[in-house]
C-alpha positions in Angstrom: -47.3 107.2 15.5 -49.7 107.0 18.5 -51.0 110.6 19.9 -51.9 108.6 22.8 -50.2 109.1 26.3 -49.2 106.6 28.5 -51.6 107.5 31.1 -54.8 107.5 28.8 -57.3 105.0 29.9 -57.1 102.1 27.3 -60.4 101.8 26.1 -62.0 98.5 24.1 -64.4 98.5 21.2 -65.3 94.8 22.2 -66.5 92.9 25.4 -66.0 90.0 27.0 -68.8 88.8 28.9 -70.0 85.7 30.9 -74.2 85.3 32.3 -74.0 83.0 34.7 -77.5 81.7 35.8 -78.4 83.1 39.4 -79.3 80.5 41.4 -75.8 78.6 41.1 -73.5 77.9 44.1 -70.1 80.5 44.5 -68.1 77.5 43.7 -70.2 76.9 40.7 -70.2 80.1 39.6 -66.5 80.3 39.8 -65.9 76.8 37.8 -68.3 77.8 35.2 -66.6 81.3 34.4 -63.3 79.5 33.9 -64.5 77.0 32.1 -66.3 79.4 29.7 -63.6 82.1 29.2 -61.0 79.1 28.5 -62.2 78.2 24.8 -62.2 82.4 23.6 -58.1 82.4 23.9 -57.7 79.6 21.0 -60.8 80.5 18.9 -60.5 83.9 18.9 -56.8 84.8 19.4 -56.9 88.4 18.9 -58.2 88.3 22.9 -55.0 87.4 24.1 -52.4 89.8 25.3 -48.1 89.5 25.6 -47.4 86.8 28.0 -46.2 88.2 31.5 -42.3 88.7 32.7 -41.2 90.1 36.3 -38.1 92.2 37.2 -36.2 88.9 37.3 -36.8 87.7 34.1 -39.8 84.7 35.3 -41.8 84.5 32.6 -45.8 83.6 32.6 -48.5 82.6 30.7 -50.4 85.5 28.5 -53.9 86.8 29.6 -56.7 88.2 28.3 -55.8 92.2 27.1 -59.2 93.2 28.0 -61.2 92.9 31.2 -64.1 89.8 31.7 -67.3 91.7 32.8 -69.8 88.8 34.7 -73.5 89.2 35.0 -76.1 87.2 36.3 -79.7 86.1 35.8 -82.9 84.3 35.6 -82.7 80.9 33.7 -85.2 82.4 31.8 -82.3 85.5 30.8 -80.1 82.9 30.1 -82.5 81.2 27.3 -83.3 84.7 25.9 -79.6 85.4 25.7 -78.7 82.4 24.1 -81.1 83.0 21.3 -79.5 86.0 20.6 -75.8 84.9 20.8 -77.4 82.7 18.0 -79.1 84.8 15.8 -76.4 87.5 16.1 -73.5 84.6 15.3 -70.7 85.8 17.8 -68.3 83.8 19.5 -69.6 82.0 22.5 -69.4 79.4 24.6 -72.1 77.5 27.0 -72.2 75.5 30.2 -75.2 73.3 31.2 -76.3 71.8 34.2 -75.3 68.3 33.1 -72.0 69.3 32.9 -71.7 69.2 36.5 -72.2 65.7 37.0 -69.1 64.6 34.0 -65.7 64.7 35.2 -64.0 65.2 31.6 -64.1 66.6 28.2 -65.3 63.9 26.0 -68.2 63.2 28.2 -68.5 66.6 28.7 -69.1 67.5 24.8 -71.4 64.0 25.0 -73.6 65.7 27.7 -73.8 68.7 25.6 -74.4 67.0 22.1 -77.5 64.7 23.3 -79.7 67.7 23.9 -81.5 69.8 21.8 -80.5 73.5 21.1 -83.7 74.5 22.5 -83.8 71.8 25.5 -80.4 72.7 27.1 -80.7 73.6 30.7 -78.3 76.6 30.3 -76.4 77.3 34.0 -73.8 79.9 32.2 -72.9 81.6 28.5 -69.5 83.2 27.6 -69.5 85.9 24.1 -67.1 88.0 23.0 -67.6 90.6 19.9 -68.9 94.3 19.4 -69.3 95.9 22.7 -72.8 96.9 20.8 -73.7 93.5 20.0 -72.6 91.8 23.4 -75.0 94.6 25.3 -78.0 93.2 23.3 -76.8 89.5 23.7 -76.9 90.5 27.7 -80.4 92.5 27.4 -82.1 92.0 30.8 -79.1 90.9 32.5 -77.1 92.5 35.9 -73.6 93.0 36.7 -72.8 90.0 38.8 -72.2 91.5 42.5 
C-alpha cells in the first residue's frame, strides 16, 4: 500500500539526458534528440510508461514516464562525456556528424562503424541510468536553453 498522495511530486531516481554539441543548427538539434531518445524505449524498456487514452476512448502510443532533460556543449564536452558514458557502462546512444549526410539506417550504422571510438566527430549523446551517474557522465555540461 502506497502512503503517497496523489498530489506528491513523482520523483525519479534515474535520468534521461541528451548533450547535444553547441554549435548545431535548431533543426539539427531537434533531429538529433529524436533520433537519440528513440533506441532507450526498446533497450531499456523499464523507461516507458502506459500508452495514452482520451475521454473518448482514442488510444496512443506510450511515452517516456520520466522527463528528457537536454544540455549542450563544447565538442570538446561531448568527447569528455563520451568517455565517461564508456567507462561508467550505461545505456547510451550517439549521433555523429556523418550522420547528417545518410538518409537511412543501414548506412547510417555504416557511417558510424568506419570510424574509430576515439575518432568519431560526436554532434550529440543520449544516457539513461542513476541520476548520480548521468550527473558525472554530463560534468561540465549546461541545461540546453
Amino acid at each position: 500500500m502506497s502512503t503517497h498522495d496523489a498530489d506528491d511530486p513523482i520523483r525519479f531516481d534515474t535520468k534521461i539526458a541528451v548533450l547535444l554539441r553547441e554549435d548545431l543548427e535548431t533543426w539539427q538539434r531537434l533531429n538529433v534528440t529524436a533520433f537519440l531518445v528513440s533506441g532507450l524505449g526498446s533497450q531499456v524498456p523499464e523507461v516507458i510508461g502506459e500508452p495514452y487514452e482520451d475521454a473518448d476512448a482514442v488510444g496512443y502510443l506510450p511515452m517516456f514516464r520520466q522527463p528528457v532533460l537536454v544540455f549542450e556543449g563544447t565538442k570538446e564536452t561531448l568527447v569528455n562525456a563520451h568517455a565517461r558514458v564508456l567507462s561508467r557502462a550505461l545505456p547510451r546512444a550517439l549521433f555523429t556528424s556523418d550522420l547528417f549526410a545518410t538518409s537511412n539506417d543501414r548506412d547510417n550504422r555504416a557511417a558510424v562503424r568506419a570510424v574509430p571510438t576515439a575518432g568519431l566527430d560526436l554532434v550529440g549523446l543520449a544516457v539513461y541510468g542513476p541520476k548520480n551517474a548521468v550527473d558525472k557522465v554530463l560534468k561540465g555540461a549546461r541545461m540546453h536553453p
